[in-house]
KEVO-661270 format. One record per residue (C-alpha): x, z, y; residue number from 1. Coordinates in steps of 0.5 Angstrom, whole numbers, padded with zeros to 4 digits. Layout:
N
PALUM    px    pz    py   n
PALUM     X     Z     Y NUM
...
***
This chain:
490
PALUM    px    pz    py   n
PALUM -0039  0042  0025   1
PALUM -0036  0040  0032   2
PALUM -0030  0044  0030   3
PALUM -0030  0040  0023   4
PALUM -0031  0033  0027   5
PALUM -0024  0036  0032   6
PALUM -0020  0039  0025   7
PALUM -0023  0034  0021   8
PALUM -0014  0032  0019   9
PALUM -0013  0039  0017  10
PALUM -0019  0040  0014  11
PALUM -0018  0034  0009  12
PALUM -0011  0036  0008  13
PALUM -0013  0043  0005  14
PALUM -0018  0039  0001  15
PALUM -0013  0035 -0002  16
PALUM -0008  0041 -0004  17
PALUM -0014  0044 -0008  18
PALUM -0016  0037 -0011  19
PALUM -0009  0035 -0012  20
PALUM -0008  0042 -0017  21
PALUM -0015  0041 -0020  22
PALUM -0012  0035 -0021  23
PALUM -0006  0037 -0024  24
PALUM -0008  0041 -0029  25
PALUM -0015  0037 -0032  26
PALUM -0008  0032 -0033  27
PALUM -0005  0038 -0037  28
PALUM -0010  0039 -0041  29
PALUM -0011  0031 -0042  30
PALUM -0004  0030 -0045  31
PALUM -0005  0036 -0049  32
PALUM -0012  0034 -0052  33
PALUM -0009  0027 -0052  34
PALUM -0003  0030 -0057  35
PALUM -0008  0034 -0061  36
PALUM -0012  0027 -0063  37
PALUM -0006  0024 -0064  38
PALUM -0002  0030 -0069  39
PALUM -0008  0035 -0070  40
PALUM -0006  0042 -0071  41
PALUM  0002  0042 -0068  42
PALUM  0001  0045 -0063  43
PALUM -0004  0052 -0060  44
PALUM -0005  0051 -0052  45
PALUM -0005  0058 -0052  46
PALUM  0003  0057 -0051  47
PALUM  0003  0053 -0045  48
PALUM -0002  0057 -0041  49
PALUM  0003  0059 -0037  50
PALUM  0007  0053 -0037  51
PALUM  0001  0049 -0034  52
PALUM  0002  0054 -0028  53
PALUM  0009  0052 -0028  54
PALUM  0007  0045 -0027  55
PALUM  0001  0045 -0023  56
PALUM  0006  0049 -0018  57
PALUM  0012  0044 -0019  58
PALUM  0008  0038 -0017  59
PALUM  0004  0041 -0011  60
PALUM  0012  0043 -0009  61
PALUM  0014  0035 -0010  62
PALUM  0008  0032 -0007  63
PALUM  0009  0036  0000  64
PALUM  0017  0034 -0001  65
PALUM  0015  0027 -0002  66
PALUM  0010  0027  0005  67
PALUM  0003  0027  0001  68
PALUM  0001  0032  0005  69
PALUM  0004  0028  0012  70
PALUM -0003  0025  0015  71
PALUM -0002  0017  0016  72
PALUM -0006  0012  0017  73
PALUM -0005  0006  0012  74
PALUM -0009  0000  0011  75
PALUM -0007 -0001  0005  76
PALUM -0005  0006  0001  77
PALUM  0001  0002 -0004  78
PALUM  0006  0007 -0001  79
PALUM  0003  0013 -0003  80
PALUM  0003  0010 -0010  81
PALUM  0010  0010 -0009  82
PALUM  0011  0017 -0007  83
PALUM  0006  0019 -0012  84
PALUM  0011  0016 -0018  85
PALUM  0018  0018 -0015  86
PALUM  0015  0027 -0013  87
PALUM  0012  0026 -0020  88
PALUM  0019  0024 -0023  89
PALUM  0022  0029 -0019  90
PALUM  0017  0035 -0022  91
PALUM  0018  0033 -0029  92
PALUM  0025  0033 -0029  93
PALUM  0025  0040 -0024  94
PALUM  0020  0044 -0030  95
PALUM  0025  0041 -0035  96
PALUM  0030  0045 -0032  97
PALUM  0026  0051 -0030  98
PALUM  0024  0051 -0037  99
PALUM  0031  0050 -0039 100
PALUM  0035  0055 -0034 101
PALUM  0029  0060 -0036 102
PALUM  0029  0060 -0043 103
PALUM  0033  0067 -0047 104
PALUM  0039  0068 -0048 105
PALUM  0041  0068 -0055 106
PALUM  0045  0074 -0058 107
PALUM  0050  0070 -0060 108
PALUM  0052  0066 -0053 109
PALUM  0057  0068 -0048 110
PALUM  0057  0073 -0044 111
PALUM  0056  0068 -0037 112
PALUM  0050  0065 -0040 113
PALUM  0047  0073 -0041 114
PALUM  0049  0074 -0034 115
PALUM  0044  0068 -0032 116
PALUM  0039  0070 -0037 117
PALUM  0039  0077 -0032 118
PALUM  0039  0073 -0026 119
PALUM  0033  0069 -0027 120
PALUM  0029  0075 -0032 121
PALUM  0025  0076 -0027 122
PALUM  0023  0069 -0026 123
PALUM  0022  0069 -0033 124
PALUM  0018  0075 -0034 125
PALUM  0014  0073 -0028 126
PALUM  0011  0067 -0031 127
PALUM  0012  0069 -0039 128
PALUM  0015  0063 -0041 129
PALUM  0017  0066 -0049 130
PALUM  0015  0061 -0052 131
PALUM  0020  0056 -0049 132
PALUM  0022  0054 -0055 133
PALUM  0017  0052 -0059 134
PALUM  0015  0047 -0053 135
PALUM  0014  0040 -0055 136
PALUM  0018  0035 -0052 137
PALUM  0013  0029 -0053 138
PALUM  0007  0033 -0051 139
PALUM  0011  0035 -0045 140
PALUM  0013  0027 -0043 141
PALUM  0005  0026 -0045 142
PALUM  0002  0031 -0040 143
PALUM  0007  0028 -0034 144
PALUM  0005  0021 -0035 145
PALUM -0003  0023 -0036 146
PALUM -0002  0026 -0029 147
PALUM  0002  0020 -0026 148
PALUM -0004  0016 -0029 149
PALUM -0010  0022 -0026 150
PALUM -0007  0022 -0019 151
PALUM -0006  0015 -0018 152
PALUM -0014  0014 -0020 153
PALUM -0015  0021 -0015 154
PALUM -0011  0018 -0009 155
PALUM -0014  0012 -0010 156
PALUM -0022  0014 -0010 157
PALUM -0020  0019 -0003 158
PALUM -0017  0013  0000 159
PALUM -0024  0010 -0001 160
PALUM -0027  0016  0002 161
PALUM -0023  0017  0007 162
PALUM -0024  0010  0009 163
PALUM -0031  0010  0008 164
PALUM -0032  0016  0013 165
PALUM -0028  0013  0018 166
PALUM -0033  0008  0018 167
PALUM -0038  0012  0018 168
PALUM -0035  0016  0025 169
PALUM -0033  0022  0022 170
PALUM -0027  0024  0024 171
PALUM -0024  0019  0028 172
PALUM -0019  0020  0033 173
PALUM -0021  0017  0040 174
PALUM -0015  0014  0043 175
PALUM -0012  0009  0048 176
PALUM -0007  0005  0049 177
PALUM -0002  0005  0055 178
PALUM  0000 -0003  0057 179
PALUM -0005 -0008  0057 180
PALUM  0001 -0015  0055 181
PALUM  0001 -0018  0049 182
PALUM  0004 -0013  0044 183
PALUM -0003 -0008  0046 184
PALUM -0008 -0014  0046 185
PALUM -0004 -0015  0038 186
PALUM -0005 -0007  0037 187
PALUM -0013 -0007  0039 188
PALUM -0014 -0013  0035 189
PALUM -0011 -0009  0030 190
PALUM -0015 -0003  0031 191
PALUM -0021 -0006  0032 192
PALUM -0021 -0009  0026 193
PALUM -0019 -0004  0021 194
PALUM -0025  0002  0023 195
PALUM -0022  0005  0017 196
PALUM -0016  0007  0020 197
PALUM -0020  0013  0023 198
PALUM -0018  0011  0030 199
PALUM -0024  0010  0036 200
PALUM -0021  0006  0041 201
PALUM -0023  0006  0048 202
PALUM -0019  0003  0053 203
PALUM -0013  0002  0056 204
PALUM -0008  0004  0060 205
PALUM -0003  0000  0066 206
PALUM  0000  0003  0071 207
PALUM -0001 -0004  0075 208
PALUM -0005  0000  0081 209
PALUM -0009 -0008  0080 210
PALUM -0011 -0008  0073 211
PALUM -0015 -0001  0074 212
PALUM -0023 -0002  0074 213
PALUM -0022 -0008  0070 214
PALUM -0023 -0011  0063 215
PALUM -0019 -0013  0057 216
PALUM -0023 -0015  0051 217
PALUM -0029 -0012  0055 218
PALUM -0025 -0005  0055 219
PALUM -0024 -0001  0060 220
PALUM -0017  0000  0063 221
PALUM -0017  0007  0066 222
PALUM -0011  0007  0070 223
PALUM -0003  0010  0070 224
PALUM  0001  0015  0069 225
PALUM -0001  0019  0076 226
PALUM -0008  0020  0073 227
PALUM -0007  0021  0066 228
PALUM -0009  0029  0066 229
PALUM -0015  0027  0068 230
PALUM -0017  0020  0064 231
PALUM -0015  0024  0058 232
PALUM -0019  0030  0060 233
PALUM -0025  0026  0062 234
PALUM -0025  0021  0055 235
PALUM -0022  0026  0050 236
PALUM -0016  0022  0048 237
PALUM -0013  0025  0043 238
PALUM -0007  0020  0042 239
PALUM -0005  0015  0046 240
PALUM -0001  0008  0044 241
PALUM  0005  0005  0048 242
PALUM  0005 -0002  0048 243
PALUM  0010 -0004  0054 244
PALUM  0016 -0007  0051 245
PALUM  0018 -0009  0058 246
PALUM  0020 -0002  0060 247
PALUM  0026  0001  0063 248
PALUM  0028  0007  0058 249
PALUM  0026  0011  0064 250
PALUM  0020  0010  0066 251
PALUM  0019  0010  0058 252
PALUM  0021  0017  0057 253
PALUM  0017  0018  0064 254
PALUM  0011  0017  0060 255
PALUM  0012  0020  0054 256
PALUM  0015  0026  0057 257
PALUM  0007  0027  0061 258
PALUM  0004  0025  0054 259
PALUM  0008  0031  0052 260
PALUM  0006  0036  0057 261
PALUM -0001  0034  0057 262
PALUM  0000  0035  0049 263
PALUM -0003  0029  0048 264
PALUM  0001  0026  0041 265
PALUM  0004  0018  0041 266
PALUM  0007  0014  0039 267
PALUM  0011  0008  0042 268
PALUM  0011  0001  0040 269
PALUM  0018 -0001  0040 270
PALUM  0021 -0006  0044 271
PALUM  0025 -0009  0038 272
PALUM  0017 -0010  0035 273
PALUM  0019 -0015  0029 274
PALUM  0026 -0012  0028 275
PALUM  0024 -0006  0025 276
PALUM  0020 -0010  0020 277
PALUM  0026 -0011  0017 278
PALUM  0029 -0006  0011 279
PALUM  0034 -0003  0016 280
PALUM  0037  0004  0016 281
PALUM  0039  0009  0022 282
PALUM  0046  0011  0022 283
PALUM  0050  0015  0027 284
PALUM  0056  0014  0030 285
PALUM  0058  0020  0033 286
PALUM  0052  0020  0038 287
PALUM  0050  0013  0037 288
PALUM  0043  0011  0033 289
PALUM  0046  0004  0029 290
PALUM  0040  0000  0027 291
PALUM  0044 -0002  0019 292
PALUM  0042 -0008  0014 293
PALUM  0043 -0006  0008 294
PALUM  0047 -0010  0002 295
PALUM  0042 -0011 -0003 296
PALUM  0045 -0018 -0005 297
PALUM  0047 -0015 -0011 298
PALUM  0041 -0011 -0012 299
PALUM  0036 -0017 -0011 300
PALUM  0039 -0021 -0016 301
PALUM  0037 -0016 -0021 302
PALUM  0030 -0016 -0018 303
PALUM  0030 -0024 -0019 304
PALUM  0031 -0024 -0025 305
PALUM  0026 -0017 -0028 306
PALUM  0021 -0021 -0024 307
PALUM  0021 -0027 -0027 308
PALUM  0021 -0024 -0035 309
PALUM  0015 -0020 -0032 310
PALUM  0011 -0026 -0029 311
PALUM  0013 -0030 -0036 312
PALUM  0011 -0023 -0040 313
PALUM  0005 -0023 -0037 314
PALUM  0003 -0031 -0035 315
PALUM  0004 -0034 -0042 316
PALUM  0001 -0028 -0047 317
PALUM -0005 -0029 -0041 318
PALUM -0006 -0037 -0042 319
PALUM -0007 -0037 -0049 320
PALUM -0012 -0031 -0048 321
PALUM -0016 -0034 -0043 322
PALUM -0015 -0042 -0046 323
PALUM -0023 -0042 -0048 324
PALUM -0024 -0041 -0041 325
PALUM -0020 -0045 -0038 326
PALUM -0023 -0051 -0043 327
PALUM -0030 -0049 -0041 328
PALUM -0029 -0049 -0034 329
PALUM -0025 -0056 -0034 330
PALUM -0031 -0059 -0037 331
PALUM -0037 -0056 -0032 332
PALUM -0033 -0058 -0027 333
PALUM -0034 -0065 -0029 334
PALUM -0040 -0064 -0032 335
PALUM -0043 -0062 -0025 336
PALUM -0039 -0067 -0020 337
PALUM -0035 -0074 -0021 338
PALUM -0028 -0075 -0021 339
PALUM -0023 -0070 -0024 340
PALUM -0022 -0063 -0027 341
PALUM -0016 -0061 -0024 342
PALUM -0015 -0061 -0016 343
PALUM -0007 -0062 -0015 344
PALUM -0005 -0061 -0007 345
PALUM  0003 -0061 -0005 346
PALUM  0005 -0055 -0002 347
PALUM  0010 -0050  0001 348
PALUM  0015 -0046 -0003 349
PALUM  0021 -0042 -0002 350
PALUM  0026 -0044  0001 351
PALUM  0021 -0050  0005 352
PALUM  0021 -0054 -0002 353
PALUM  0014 -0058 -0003 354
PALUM  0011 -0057 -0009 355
PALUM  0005 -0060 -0013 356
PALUM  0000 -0054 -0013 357
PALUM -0006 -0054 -0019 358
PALUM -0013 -0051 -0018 359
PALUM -0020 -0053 -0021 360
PALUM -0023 -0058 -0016 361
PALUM -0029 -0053 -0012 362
PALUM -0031 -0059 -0007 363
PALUM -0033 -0066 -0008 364
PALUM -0027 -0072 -0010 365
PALUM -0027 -0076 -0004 366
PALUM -0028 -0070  0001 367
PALUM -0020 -0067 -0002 368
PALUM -0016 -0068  0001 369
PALUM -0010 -0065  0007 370
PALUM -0015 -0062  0012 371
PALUM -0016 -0054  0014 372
PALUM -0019 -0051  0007 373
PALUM -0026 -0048  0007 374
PALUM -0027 -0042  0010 375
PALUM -0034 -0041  0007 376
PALUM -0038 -0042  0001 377
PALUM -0043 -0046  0006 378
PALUM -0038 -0052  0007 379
PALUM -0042 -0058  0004 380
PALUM -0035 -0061  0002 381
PALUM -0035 -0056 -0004 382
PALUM -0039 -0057 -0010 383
PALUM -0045 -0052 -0013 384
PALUM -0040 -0050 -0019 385
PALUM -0035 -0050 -0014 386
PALUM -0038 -0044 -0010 387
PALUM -0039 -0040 -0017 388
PALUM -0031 -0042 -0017 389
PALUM -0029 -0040 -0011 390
PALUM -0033 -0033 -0011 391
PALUM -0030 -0032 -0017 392
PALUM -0023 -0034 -0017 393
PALUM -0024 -0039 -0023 394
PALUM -0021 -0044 -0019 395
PALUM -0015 -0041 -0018 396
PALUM -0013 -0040 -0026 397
PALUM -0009 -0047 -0026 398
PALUM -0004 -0043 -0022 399
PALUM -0001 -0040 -0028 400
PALUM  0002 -0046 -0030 401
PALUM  0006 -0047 -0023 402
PALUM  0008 -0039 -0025 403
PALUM  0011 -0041 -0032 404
PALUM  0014 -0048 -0028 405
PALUM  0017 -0042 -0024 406
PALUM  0014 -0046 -0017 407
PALUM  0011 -0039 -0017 408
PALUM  0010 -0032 -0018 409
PALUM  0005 -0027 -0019 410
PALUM  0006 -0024 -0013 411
PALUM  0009 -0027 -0007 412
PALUM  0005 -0030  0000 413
PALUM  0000 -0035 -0001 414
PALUM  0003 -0043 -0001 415
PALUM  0001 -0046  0005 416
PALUM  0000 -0054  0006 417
PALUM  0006 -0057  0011 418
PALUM  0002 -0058  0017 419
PALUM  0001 -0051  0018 420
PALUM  0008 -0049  0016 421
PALUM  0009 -0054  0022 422
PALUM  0007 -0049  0027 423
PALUM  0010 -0043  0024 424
PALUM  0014 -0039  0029 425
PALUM  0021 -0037  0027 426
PALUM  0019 -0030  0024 427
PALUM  0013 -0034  0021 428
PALUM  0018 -0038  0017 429
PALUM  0020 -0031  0013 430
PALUM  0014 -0032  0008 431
PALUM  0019 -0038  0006 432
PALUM  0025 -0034  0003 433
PALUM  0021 -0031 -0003 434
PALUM  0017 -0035 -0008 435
PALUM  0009 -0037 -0006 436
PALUM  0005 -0032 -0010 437
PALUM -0002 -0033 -0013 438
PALUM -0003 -0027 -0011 439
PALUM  0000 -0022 -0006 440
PALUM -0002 -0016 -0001 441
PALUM -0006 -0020  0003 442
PALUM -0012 -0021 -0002 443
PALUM -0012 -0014 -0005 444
PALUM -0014 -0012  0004 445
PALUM -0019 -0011  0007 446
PALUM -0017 -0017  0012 447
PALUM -0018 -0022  0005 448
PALUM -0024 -0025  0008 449
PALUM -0021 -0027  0014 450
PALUM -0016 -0034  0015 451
PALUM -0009 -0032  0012 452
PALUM -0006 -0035  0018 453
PALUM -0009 -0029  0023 454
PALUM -0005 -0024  0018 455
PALUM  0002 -0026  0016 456
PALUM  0004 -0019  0018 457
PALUM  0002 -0017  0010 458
PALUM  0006 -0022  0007 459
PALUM  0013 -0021  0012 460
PALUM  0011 -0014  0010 461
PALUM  0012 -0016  0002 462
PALUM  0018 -0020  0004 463
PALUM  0022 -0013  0007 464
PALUM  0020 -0009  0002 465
PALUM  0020 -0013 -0005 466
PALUM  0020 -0009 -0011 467
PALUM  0017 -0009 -0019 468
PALUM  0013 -0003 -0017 469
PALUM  0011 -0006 -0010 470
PALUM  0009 -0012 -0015 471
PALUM  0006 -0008 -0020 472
PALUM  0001 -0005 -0016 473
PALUM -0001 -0011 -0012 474
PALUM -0003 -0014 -0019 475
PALUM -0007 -0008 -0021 476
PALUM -0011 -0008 -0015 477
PALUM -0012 -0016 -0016 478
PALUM -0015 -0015 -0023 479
PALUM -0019 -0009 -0020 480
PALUM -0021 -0013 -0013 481
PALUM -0023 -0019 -0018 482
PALUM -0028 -0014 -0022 483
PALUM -0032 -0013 -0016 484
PALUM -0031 -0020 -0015 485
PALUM -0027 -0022 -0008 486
PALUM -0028 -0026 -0003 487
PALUM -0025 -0034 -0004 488
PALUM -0019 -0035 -0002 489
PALUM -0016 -0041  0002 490
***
C-alpha cells in the first residue's frame, strides 16, 4: 500500500490508458449500434472488428500526442476537454487516411499506386482491413462524435475521482515552498484552499537565517539552502515551489540546480508572475528566449461576433421556454414581500460603462440597495422566497434580458458595483475589457462559495484565454452545477 500511496501519479496513468482504450472501444461500438437504430440492417459489425482496433490504437496515440497522459494538477479541468476534442480530431483524420493509404490496389491503377499498396501490405495484412470499401462513411463520423461525448463524461467523472481521493489523502504529494514574501503567502493560499489539487504542504523554506524556527500561517519555516538535503530527507518533500521573485538569476539557479541534485522536482514562480497570464508565445532570436503577444485582432473579431449569435442563439429560444417560469417567480415574489418583482442595480461592464442590472428582488425593498451583497443566506436583509431564490439562481434569470440588450454575455466575469471596481488594481481592471457574463469560470470552481473579489485569477484567466469552446464548456458546467443546486451568487 506505501509503495501505491509513493507511485500513486504512475499507478493512476496506467489506470487512465486502460480505461481510456475501454472507453475507446464502448464509443465504437455505441456509434455502431446508434447507426443500427437509425438505418437497420446496412451495416454487419463484423466488418469493423478490426477497424475498431485501429481506432482504439489512433485515439490512445493522440491522447498521449495531445499530454493527456502528462500528470497536471488543475483546479478546473476545461483544458483537458480541450485537449480531448483537438486529439480526437486528429484520430479521426489519422484513420481516415490509414484507411485510405491502407485500402488495395485496384487492377486498373497505376503502377505507383501498386508500388505503395506492397509498401504498406504488411500493414494491411497485419490488421485485415479487407473490407475497406464498404466502411460507411456516416457511421465513421457517428463512432468519433460518440467517442468525443464518451470521454468528456469519462475525464470528467476521473476528474471527480481524482479530487475526491486527493481530499481524502490518498496520493497527496508533500511539498514545501522556498520563500516566504508575498508571492509564496499567494501560493499557500492557493494551495491551502484547493485540497483537491493532490498537494499537502507543510511548510516553508527562507535562506533569511532570522526567519528559521518561526511561523507563517502557523506553518513552520524549516530553513535554507544549506539545510535542504536534510529538511527534504527529514519531512519527505517531494516537490518544492519557488516563490521569491526578488532573486538574482544566480542564486535562483543555485537553489534549482540543488533541488536537481538532491532529485527533488520544482518548479519556479517566475518573476514576471502576472505577465505570463497573458497569451504570449517564446520566440527565439538566435540564443535569446522573446516573450511575443500575439496578433489575434483579426481573430478576436470573429470571436465577437460567433459569440454574440451564440448567446442570442441560445438566450432568446431560453426565454420563451422558460417565460411560465418566469411569471411565476415575479408573482411569488410580490406575494411573499412588498415592493417590486424586479431588482435593478447599476453595474459595471466592458470598458468601465455602467449598466442597469436585472435580478428578482431576494431581500426586502427598503434593505436594496448600493451596500456589500449577502454572502450567505442567513442575512436578515433577504426575504424567505429570497433565499429559495438565491440558493437556486432564480433570481438571476432576469439577466437573459441584459444579454439580449447586449449589456451582457452568457459567459464572461461577474459585473461588479462601482464602489468595488474603485479599489481594482490595474491588473484587476482586465475583467474590464470583456463583456460581464451571468455566468463565468468562477461559478462552475470549487472556489464559488467564496466572495468573488478574493478569486479574480479566474476571470483574468478567461479574458486571456477566451474562445467559443472555452465558453461552451463553461455553460455546460453551469447547467450541470445548476442541477446539483450551487451555492448563491453575489
Amino acid at each position: 500500500m506505501n509503495w501505491i500511496r509513493r507511485n500513486f501519479d504512475t499507478c493512476y496513468i496506467v489506470g487512465q490508458v486502460w480505461l481510456d482504450g475501454l472507453s475507446v472501444l464502448l464509443a465504437a461500438w455505441l456509434g455502431f449500434f446508434l447507426f443500427d437504430l437509425i438505418a437497420p440492417n446496412i451495416a454487419y459489425i463484423g466488418i469493423y472488428r478490426q477497424l475498431m482496433v485501429v481506432i482504439v490504437a489512433m485515439c490512445l496515440a493522440s491522447f498521449w500526442g495531445f499530454g493527456l497522459y502528462r500528470w497536471q494538477k488543475s483546479i478546473l479541468n476545461v483544458e483537458e476537454y480541450r485537449a480531448l476534442f483537438k486529439a480526437t480530431l486528429v484520430a479521426f483524420v489519422a484513420t481516415a487516411t490509414a484507411i485510405f493509404l491502407l485500402k488495395a490496389a485496384p487492377p486498373e491503377s497505376v503502377p505507383l499506386e501498386h508500388a505503395i499498396y506492397r509498401l504498406l501490405e504488411p500493414i494491411h495484412h497485419a490488421l485485415q482491413l479487407d473490407s475497406i470499401e464498404n466502411y460507411s462513411r456516416p457511421l465513421f463520423l457517428l463512432i468519433f462524435g460518440c467517442i468525443f461525448l464518451i470521454m468528456v463524461v469519462q475525464r470528467s467523472l476521473m476528474f471527480k475521482l481524482l479530487n475526491y481521493l486527493h481530499a481524502k489523502g490518498l496520493g497527496n504529494t508533500k511539498v514545501a515552498i522556498f520563500g516566504t514574501g508575498d508571492m509564496a503567502l499567494q501560493l499557500e493560499k492557493k494551495l491551502r484552499l484547493f485540497p483537491t489539487l493532490g498537494y499537502h504542504f507543510i511548510g516553508f523554506l527562507d535562506n533569511d537565517a532570522d526567519m528559521h524556527g518561526r511561523t507563517k500561517r502557523g506553518y513552520p519555516v524549516f530553513g535554507g539552502l544549506d539545510d535542504l538535503d536534510e529538511i527534504t530527507t527529514t519531512h519527505d518533500i517531494r516537490r518544492v515551489f519557488v516563490a521569491m521573485p526578488q532573486l538574482e538569476e544566480s542564486e535562483l539557479l543555485s537553489i534549482c540546480d540543488s533541488l536537481t541534485d538532491l532529485e527533488i522536482e520544482h518548479q519556479v514562480l517566475p518573476r514576471l508572475y502576472n505577465f505570463f497570464k497573458k497569451s504570449y508565445t517564446v520566440e527565439n532570436l538566435d540564443s535569446l528566449p522573446l516573450l511575443t503577444s500575439p496578433e489575434r485582432r483579426r481573430t478576436r473579431l470573429v470571436y465577437t461576433f460567433a459569440k454574440r449569435l451564440m448567446d442570442l442563439a441560445i438566450t432568446i429560444p431560453g426565454i420563451l421556454l422558460i417565460m411560465p417560469l418566469l411569471f411565476l417567480t415575479a408573482a411569488l415574489v410580490r406575494l411573499t414581500s412588498k415592493g417590486p418583482a424586479l431588482f435593478q442595480q447599476y453595474r459595471i461592464g466592458k470598458g468601465g460603462h455602467a449598466f442597469r442590472m436585472y435580478k428578482f428582488r431576494s431581500m426586502y425593498v427598503d434593505m436594496c440597495g448600493d451596500a456589500p451583497m449577502p454572502t450567505s443566506s442567513h442575512d436578515p436583509r433577504i426575504t424567505p422566497f429570497g433565499k429559495f431564490m438565491r440558493h437556486t439562481s432564480l433570481d438571476d434569470l432576469p439577466q437573459l434580458w441584459n444579454v439580449i440588450k447586449g449589456d451582457m454575455s452568457l459567459v464572461g466575469p461577474r459585473p461588479e458595483q462601482s464602489f468595488i471596481v474603485k479599489e481594482y488594481s490595474d491588473i484587476d481592471k482586465r475583467r474590464l475589457t470583456v463583456k460581464p457574463g451571468a455566468t463565468g469560470l468562477w461559478q462552475v470552481s470549487n472556489a464559488r462559495a467564496r466572495p468573488i473579489k478574493e478569486y479574480f485569477d479566474y476571470d483574468i484567466y478567461y479574458v486571456e484565454n477566451q474562445s467559443i469552446f472555452l465558453d461552451i464548456t463553461i455553460f455546460i458546467l453551469t447547467i450541470f452545477t445548476l442541477l446539483k443546486i450551487r451555492q448563491p451568487t453575489l
